[in-house]
C-alpha positions in Angstrom: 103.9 143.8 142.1 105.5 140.5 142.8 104.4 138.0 139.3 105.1 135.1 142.2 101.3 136.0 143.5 99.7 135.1 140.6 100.4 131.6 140.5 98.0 130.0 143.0 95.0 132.8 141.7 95.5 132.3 137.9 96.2 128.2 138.8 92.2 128.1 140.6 90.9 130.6 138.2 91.7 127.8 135.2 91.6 124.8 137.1 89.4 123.2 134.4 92.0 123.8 131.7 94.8 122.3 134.3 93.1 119.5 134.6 91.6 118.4 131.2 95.3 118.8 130.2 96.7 116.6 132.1 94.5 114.2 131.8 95.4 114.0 128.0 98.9 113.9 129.5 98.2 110.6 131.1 96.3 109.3 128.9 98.2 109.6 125.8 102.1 109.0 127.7 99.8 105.5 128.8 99.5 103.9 126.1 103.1 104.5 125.0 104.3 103.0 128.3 101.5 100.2 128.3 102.9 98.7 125.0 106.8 99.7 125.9 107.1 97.9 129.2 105.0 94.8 128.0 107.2 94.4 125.0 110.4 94.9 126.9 109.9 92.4 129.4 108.9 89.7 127.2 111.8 90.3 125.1 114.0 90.0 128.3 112.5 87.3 129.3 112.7 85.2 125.6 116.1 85.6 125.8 117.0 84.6 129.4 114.2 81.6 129.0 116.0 80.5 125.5 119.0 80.5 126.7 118.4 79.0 130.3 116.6 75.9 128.8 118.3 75.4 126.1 116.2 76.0 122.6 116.8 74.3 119.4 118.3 75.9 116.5 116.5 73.4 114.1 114.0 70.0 114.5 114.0 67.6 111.6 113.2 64.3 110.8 114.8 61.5 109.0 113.3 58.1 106.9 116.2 56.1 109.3 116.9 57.0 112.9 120.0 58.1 114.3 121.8 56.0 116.8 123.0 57.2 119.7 126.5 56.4 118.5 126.3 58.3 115.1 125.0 61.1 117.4 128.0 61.2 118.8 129.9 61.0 115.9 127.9 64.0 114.5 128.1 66.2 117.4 132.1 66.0 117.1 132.2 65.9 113.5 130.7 69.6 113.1 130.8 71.0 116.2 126.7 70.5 117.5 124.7 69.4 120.3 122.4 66.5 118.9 119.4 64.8 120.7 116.8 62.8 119.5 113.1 63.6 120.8 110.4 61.1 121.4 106.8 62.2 121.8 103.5 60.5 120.3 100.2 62.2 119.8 96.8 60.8 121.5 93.6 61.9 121.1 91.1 61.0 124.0 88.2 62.7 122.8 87.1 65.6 124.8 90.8 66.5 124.8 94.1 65.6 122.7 97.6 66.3 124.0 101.2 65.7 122.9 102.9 63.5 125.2 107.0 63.7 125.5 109.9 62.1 127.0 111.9 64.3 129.2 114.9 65.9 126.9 118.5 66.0 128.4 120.0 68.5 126.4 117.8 70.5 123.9 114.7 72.4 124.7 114.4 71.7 128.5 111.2 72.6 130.7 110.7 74.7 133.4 108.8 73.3 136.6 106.0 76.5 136.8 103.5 75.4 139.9 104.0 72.1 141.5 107.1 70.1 141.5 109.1 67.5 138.9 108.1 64.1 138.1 109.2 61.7 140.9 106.6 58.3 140.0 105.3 56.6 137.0 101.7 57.5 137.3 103.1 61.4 137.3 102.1 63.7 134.5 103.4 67.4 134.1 100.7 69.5 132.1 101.7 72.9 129.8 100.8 75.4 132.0 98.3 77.7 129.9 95.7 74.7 129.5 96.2 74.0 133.1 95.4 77.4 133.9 92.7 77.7 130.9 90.5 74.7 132.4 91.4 74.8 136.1 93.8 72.2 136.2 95.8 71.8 139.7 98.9 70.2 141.3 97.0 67.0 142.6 94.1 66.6 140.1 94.0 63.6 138.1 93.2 63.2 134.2 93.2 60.3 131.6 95.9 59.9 128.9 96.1 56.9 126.4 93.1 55.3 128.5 95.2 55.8 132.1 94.8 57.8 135.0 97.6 60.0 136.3 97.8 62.7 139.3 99.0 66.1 137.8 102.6 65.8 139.5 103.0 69.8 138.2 102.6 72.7 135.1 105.7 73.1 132.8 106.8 75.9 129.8 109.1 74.4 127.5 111.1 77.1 125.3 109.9 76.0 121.7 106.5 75.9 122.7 105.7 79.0 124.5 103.0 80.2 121.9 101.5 77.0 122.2 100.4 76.1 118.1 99.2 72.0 118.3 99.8 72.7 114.4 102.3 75.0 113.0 99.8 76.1 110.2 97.5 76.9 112.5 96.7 80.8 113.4 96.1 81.0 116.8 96.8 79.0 120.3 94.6 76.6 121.6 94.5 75.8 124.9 91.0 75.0 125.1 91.3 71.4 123.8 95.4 70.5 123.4 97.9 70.7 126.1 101.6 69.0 126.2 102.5 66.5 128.9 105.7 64.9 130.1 105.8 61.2 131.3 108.8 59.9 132.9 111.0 58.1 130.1 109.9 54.6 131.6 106.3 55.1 131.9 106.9 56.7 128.3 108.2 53.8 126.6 106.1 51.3 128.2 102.8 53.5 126.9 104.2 54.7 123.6 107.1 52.8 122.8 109.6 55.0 120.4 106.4 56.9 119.8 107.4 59.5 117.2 111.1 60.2 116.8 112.3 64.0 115.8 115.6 65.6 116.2 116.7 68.6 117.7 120.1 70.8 116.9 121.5 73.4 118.5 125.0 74.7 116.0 127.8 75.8 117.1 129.7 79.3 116.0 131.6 77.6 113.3 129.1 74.8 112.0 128.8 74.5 108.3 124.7 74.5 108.4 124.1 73.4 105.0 126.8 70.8 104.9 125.5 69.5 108.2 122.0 69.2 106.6 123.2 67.7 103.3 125.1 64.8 105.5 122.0 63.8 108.0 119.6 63.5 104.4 122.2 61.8 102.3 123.1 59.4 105.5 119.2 58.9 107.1 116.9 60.8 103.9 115.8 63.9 105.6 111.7 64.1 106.0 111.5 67.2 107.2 113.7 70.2 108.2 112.6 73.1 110.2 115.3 76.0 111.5 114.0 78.2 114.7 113.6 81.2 112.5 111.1 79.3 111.0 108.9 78.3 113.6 106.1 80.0 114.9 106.2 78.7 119.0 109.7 80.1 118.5 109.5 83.5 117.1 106.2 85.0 118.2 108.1 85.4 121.3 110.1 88.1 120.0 108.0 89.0 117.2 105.1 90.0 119.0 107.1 91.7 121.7 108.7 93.9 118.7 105.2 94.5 117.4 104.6 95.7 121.0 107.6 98.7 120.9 106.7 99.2 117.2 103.3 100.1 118.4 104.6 101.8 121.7 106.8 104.1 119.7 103.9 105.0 116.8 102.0 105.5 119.6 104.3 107.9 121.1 104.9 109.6 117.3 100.9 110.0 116.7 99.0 109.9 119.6 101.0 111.9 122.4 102.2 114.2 119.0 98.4 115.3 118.1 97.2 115.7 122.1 100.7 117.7 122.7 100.0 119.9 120.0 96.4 120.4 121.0 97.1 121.4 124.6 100.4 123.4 122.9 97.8 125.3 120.6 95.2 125.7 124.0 98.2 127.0 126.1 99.1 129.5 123.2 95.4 130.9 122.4 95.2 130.5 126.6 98.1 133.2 127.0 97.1 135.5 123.9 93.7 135.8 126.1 96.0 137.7 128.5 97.7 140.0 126.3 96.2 143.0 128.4 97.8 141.7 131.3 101.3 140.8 129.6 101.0 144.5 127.9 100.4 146.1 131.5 103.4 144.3 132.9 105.1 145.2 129.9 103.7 148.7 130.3 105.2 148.4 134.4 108.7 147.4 133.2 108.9 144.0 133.7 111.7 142.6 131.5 110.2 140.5 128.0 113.1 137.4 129.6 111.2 137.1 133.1 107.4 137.6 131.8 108.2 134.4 129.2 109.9 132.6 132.3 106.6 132.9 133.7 104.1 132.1 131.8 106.1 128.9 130.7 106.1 127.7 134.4 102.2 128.2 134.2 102.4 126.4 130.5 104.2 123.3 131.8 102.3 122.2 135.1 100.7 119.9 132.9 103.4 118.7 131.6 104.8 117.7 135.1 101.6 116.8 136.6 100.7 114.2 134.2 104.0 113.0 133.4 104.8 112.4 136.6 101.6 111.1 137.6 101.7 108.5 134.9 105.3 108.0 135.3 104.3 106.9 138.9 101.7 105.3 138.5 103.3 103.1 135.3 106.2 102.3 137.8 104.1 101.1 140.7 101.8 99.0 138.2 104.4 97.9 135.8 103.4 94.5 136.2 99.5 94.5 135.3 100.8 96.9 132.7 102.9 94.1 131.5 100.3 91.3 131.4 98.2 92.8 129.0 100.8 91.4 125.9 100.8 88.3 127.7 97.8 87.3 126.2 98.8 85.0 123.0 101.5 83.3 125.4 101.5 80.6 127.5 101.5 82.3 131.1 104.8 83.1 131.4 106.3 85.3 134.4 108.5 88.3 132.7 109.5 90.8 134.9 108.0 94.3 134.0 109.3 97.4 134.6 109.9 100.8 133.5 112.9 102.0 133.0 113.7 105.3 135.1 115.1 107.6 131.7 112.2 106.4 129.8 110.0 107.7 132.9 112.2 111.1 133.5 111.9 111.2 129.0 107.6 110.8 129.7 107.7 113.7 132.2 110.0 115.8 130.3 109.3 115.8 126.4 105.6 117.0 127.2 106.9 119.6 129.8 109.5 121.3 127.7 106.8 121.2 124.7 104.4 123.2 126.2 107.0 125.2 127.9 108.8 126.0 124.8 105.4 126.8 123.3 104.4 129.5 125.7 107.4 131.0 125.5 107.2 131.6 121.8 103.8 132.6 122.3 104.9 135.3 125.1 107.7 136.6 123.3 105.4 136.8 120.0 103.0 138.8 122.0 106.2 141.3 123.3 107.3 141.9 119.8 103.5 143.2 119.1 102.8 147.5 120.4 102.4 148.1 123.7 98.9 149.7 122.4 97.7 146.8 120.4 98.2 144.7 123.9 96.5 146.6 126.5 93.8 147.3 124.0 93.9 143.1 123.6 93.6 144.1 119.5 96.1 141.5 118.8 94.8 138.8 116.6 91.4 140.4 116.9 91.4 142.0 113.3 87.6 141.9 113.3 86.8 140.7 110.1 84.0 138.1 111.8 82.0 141.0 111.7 82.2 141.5 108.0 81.3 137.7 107.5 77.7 137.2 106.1 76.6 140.9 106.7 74.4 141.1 104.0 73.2 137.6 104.6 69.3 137.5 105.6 70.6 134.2 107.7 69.3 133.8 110.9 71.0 135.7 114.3 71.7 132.5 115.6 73.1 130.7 112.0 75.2 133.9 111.3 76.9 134.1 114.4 77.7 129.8 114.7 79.3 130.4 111.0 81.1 133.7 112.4 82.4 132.0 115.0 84.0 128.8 113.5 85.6 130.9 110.3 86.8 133.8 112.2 88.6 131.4 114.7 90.2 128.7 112.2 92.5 127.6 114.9 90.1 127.2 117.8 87.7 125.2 115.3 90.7 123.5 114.1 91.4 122.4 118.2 87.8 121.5 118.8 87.8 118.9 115.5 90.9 117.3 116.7 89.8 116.5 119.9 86.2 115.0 117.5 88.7 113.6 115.5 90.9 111.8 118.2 88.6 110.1 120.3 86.2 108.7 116.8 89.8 107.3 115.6 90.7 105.7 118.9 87.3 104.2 119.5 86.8 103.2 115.8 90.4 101.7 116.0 89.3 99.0 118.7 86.0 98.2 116.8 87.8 97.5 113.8 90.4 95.5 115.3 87.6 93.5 116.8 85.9 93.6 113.1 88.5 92.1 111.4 89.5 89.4 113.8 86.0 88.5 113.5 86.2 88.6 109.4 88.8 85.8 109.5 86.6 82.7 110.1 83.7 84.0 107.4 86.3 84.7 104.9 88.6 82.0 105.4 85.9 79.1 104.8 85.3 80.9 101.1 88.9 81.4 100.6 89.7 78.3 101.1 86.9 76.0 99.3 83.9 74.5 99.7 85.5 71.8 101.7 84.3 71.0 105.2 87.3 68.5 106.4 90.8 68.7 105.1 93.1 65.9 106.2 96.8 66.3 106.4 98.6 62.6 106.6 102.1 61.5 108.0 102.8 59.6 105.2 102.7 59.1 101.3 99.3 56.8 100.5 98.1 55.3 97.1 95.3 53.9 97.9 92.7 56.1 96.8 90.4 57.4 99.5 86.7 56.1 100.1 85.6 59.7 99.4 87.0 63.4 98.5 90.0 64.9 96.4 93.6 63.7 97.1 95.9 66.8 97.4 99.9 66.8 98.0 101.4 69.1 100.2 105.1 69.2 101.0 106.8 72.3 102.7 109.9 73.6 100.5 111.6 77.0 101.4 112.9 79.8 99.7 117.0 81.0 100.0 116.2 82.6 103.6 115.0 78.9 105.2 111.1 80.7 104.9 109.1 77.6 104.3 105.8 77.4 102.3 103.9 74.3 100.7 104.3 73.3 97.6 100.7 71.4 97.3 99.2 69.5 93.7 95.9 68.9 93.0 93.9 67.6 89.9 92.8 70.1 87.7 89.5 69.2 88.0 88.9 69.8 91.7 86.0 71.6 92.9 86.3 72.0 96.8 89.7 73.8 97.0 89.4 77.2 95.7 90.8 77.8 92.1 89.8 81.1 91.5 92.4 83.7 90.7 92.4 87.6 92.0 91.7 88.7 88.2 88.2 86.3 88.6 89.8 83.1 86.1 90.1 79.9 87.4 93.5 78.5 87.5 94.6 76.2 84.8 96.5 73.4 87.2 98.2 71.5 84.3 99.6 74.9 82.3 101.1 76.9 85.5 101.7 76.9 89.1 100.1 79.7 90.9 100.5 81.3 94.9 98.1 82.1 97.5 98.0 85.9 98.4 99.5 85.5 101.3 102.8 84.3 99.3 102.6 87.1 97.1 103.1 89.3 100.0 105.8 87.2 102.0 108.0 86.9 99.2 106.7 90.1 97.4 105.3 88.2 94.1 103.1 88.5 91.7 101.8 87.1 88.0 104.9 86.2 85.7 107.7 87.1 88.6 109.9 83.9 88.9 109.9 81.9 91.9 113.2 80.5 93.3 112.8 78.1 96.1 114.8 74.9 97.3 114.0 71.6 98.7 114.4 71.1 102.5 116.2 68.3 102.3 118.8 68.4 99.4 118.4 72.0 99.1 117.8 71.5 95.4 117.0 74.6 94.0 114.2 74.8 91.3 113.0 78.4 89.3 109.2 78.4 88.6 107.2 81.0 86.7 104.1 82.3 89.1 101.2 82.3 86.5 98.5 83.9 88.6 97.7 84.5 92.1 94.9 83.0 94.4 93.0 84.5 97.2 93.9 82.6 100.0 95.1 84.8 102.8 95.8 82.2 105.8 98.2 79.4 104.1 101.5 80.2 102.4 101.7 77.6 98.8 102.8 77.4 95.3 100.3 75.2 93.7 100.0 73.2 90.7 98.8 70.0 89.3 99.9 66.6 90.7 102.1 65.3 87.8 103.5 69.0 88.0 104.6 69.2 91.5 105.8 65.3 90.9 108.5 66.5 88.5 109.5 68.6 90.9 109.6 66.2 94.1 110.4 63.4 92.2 107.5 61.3 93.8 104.7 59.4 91.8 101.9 61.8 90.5 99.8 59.2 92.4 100.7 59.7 95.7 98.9 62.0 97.7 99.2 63.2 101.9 96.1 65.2 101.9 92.3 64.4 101.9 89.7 67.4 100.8 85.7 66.0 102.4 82.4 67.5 102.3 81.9 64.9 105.4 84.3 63.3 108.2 86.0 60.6 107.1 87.2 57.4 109.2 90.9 57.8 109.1 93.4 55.4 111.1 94.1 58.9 113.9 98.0 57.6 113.1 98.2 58.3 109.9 96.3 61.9 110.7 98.5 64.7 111.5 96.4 67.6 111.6 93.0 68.5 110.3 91.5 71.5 109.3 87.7 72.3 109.8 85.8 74.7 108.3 85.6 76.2 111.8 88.8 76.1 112.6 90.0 79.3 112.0 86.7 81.3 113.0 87.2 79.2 116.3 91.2 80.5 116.4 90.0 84.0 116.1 87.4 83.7 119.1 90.5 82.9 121.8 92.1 85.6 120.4 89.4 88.0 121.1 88.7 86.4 124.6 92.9 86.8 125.1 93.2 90.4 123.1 89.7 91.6 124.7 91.2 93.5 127.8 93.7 95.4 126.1 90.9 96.2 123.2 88.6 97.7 126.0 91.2 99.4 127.5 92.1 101.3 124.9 88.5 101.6 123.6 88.2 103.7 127.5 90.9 105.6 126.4 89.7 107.4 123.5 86.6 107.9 125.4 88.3 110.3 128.4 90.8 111.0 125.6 87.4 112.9 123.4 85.9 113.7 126.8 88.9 116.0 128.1 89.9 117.1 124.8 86.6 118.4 123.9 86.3 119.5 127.5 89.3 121.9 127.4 88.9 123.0 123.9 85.0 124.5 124.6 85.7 126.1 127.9 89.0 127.9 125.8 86.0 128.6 123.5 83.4 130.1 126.3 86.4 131.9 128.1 87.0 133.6 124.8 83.4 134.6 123.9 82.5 135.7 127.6 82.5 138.9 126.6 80.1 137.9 123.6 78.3 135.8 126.1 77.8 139.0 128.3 76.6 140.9 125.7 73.7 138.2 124.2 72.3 138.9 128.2 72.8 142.9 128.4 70.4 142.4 125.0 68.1 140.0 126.4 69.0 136.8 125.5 68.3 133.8 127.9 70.8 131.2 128.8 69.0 128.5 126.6 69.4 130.7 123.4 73.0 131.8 124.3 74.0 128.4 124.7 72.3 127.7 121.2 74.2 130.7 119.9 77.4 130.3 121.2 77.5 126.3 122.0 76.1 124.7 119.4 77.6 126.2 117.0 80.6 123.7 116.8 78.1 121.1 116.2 79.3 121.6 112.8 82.2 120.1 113.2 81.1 116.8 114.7 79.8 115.1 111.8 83.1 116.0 109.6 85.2 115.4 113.3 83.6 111.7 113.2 83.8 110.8 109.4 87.6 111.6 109.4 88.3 109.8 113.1 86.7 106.7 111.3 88.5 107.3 108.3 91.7 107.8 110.0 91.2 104.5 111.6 90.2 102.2 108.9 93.2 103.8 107.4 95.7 102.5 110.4 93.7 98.9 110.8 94.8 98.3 106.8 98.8 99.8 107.7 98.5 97.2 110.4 97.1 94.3 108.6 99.7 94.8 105.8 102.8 95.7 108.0 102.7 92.4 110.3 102.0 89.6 107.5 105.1 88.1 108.3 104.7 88.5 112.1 101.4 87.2 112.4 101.7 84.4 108.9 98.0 85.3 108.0 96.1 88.3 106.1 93.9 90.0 108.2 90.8 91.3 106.2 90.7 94.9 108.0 87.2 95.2 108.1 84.8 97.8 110.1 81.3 97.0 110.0 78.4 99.4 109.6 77.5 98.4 113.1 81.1 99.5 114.6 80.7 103.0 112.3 77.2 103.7 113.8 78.5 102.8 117.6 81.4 104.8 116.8 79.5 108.0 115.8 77.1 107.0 119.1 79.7 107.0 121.5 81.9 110.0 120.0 78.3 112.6 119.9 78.1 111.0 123.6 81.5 112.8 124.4 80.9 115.4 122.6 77.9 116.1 124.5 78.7 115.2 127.8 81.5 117.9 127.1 78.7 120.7 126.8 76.6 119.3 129.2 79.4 120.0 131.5 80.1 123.5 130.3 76.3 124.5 130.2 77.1 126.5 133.5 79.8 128.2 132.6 77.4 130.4 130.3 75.1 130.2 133.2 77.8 131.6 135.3 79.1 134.9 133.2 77.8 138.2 134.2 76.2 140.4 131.7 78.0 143.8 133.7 81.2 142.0 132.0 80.8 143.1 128.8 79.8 146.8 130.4 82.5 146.8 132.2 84.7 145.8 129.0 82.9 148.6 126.8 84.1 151.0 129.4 87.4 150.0 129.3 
């Protein structure tokens, strides 16, 4: 007898088992490579684009400008490139935009679609509001009151996640966009417009003595370093978010479904132990039956993994655009590398090979008897279970089934389990994106408008609470506000997390999201420095308030004025139930009360293919796991199965009998898939405070939990609905044939 025969028969006999297997293959070595080639290729690309068009190192402002002679003279002095950056900021109603004078040395712009400025009525438009509202080479659009043709699209390198404010959350590219004028047409619309400076250091610049010069020379306004920016490191950041996720998706996901198929494969080739005991029996050597029943053990290992494999390096590119999302539409190039591919097809093979191997040679070390008798792990104590019980037939033998077979119940709640945790996953991502606007607007205050100024006023305001916020840093250039407030306020939120309100004039107190940048809490002292000097001051944290989206140490005006050194009078921020009519020069950003919940809306409608996808994927991911798992379970009982008809059961009650009875692990399948979830949305919301600069409430609503349990009982039963023949299908002259035997 030549084993070689047995391939194609035994290959069609359990074609369902092939098949269900590698789908969970795919499925699972997908999402690894979805999230590992998108954030791969961004990263490549950051780091070409940074470099190509030169990004800054720093941007600050001065109370004096710089001439271009004592740029110069700086740029030799400690070994920088130095440029000073015009731009002025217009609002024209429907739309506001940032317009800039072309750079000649510090963050450059790329030319995406269309061509370079070549005439004064030119504009180039950032390419994701271009693309967001239709935009095209050739279309014309009003800035400052003047009509210009849209010469081209552009991506500048400290503006690729495209923030109009840096405290704000999310992109817009709805309502904001940057353009570029050419430097006449600037200067004759705008004048000096708004001056800024960009830095690039060299290897051996002394950073802080180079800061400490430009503020003692020109009194430093503001100072913000690249690690510090937001449009600047979300680049990278999110793209190592992406392989952080790719690899924990690798570790859980592919881990769990390996070791389900591993545990099918084993329980598949104890079902054969007759056959492996007859061989035995017929001298074939315990080396050459393990060699074969691994080969059978790792087609799905090669068939998925090298169907995915393929199909991940043919559509590397969509694959890649689903992390492009947040960005402005960049062009990486995505790809998959060939060893991670070869790894994908491998790791699973060798798993499953490696488990049926064990499994065989287990089996060999068991009597020759005990195998051709198939007594081995059939001890028979089901039948001692409930004996005396005056349960129901049907009830005794669904509890017989699951507790005599721990480890095919245990197969048939993971694959429950898995899909409810995938498909609850993607709700509660959507949840909690969704929780942001509704708690922000409490955390916050009751405060509809909040007004943040260019400049110092006295002058009280015709209406609302005067607030000052300065951004200060701590020893790592990680900036924060320092903000005062009168005591008596009542539309920013005072309340603490131990339910007091905050006592301004006694203490200074952080937001939550401080607590967790800089890992703080009530009476922990708080070293920070000022951005210009680089002063250091040492503050005790007297409490902590729930504010989740803005990073501040807050206090009371004449507090926060010993520290700055400014009069307790002065103020830069306006807190209004109503809008106020503010000079839009002095304004430099305001905050809504729908401004976040509006932020967290483009991110779904960005995020919302990649949350669908994988919301698909734990659907076929329950589907073929539950799939595989009951036909292991049917192929097991046929001989039960035969045996309910030789006594005259019909198919209806069988499937009852037999079926149903892993309906009791659905409910606890579902609960701990949810659980699971919930579990791995709060990891996530904790672990990437510092990437994303917010606190994401992980939330899943009662809603998601109910659609959840909908779809996963859907699977679940779709599964059995496909299997319902397979009872149909057993012969009752099986289990004579069995008894005879």
């Amino acid at each position: 007898m030549k084993l070689n025969r047995r391939y194609t028969r035994s290959i069609r006999a359990n074609l369902a088992f092939y098949i269900s297997a590698s789908v969970l293959t795919m499925v699972t070595l997908l999402l690894f490579y979805l999230f590992y080639i998108a954030g791969t290729g961004i990263n490549a690309y950051g780091d070409s684009f940074f470099e190509t068009y030169r990004v800054e190192d720093a941007n600050f402002a001065t109370y004096q400008q710089i001439g271009d002679e004592e740029i110069r003279a700086l740029e030799e002095r400690y070994g920088v490139t130095l440029e000073k950056e015009r731009f002025a900021n217009v609002d024209d109603g429907a739309y506001h935009e940032r317009v800039f004078r072309p750079n000649e040395k510090i963050d450059l712009y790329q030319v995406q679609e269309g061509r370079d400025l070549s005439a004064d009525d030119e504009v180039l438009l950032s390419a994701g509001y271009a693309e967001e509202n239709g935009v095209k080479p050739g279309d014309k659009i009003q800035i400052h009151g003047k009509q210009y043709t849209v010469a081209g699209t552009f991506l500048r390198p400290d503006y690729l996640y495209l923030l109009e404010n840096l405290t704000d959350d999310y992109k817009n590219v709805s309502t904001f966009f940057l353009a570029y004028m050419t430097p006449e047409e600037f200067d004759a619309q705008f004048g000096d417009g708004t001056v800024n400076y960009k830095v690039i250091y060299g290897a051996d610049t002394d950073q802080e003595d180079f800061r400490l010069a430009i503020n003692d020379a020109y009194y430093m306004a503001s100072y913000l370093p690249a690690q510090a920016n937001t449009r600047i490191t979300f680049v990278h950041e999110q793209a190592d978010m992406f392989l952080l996720m790719a690899w924990v998706m690798l570790v859980v996901m592919p881990f769990i479904t390996v070791a389900l198929i591993s545990i099918l494969i084993g329980r598949k080739i104890r079902s054969e132990q007759k056959l492996i005991g007859t061989l035995s029996a017929l001298g074939y050597e315990k080396g050459k039956l393990m060699r074969h029943y691994s080969l059978f053990a790792a087609i799905p290992g090669i068939v998925g993994g090298v169907l995915t494999a393929a199909a991940a390096l043919a559509l590397a590119e969509p694959f890649g655009r689903f992390g492009l999302a947040d960005y402005e539409p960049m062009r990486p190039a995505f790809s998959l590398p060939l060893w991670v591919a070869v790894a994908g097809i491998l790791i699973p093979t060798l798993i499953y090979w490696g488990c049926a191997m064990l499994r065989v040679r287990r089996l060999l070390k068991k009597d020759t008897v005990q195998l051709l008798g198939g007594q081995v792990g059939n001890d028979g104590k089901n039948h001692r279970i409930l004996v005396k019980s005056s349960m129901k037939v049907r009830q005794k033998y669904a509890l017989r089934t699951l507790a005599a077979n721990p480890g095919r119940s245990f197969v048939i709640f993971l694959g429950i389990f898995l899909g409810a945790m995938i498909v609850a996953f993607a709700f509660s991502f959507i949840d909690s994106v969704k929780a942001v606007g509704d708690q922000a607007h409490g955390e916050f205050g009751t405060f509809r408008y909040e007004y943040i100024l260019n400049s110092l006023q006295q002058e009280a305001p015709e209406r609302g609470e005067e607030m000052t916020v300065l951004a200060y840093e701590d020893d790592n250039a990680v900036r924060f506000s320092l903000m005062g407030l009168d005591p008596d306020a009542t539309l920013w939120n005072l309340q603490t997390t131990d339910g007091q309100r905050a006592d301004l004039e006694k203490g200074y107190y952080i937001s939550t999201l401080a607590a967790a940048m800089y890992d703080l809490k009530a009476g922990d002292t708080f070293t920070f420095r000022n951005i210009a000097t680089l002063e250091s001051y040492s503050v005790t944290v007297s409490g902590v308030i729930k504010n989740g989206y803005q990073s501040y140490l807050l206090s009371s005006r004449e507090n926060v004025a010993e520290i700055t050194g400014l009069d307790a009078k002065a103020y830069n921020a306006v807190l209004t139930d109503e809008a106020l009519d503010i000079d839009s020069d002095l304004v430099t950003e305001v905050i809504t009360s729908d401004t976040y919940h509006n932020q967290m809306e483009n991110l779904l409608k960005s995020m919302g293919a990649v949350i669908y996808a994988l919301m698909v994927i734990g659907v076929i991911i329950c589907i073929a796991s539950l799939y595989a798992t009951v036909n292991m379970m049917l192929s097991e009982n046929s001989h039960n199965i035969s045996m309910l008809k030789v006594l005259g059961y019909d198919n209806r009650r069988i499937n009852a009998m037999v079926i149903r009875a892993n309906h009791l692990l659905l409910i606890p399948g579902i609960v701990l898939g949810i659980a699971a979830a919930y579990g791995i949305m709060v990891w996530y919301c904790r672990e990437f405070v510092e990437v994303e600069r917010i606190m994401i409430p992980a939330t899943l609503r009662t809603g998601s939990v109910l659609l959840t349990a909908a779809i996963t009982a859907a699977c679940y039963f779709l599964s059995l609905l496909l299997l319902r023949r397979k009872v149909d299908q057993t012969d009752m002259i099986q289990a004579l044939k069995d008894n005879r035997e």
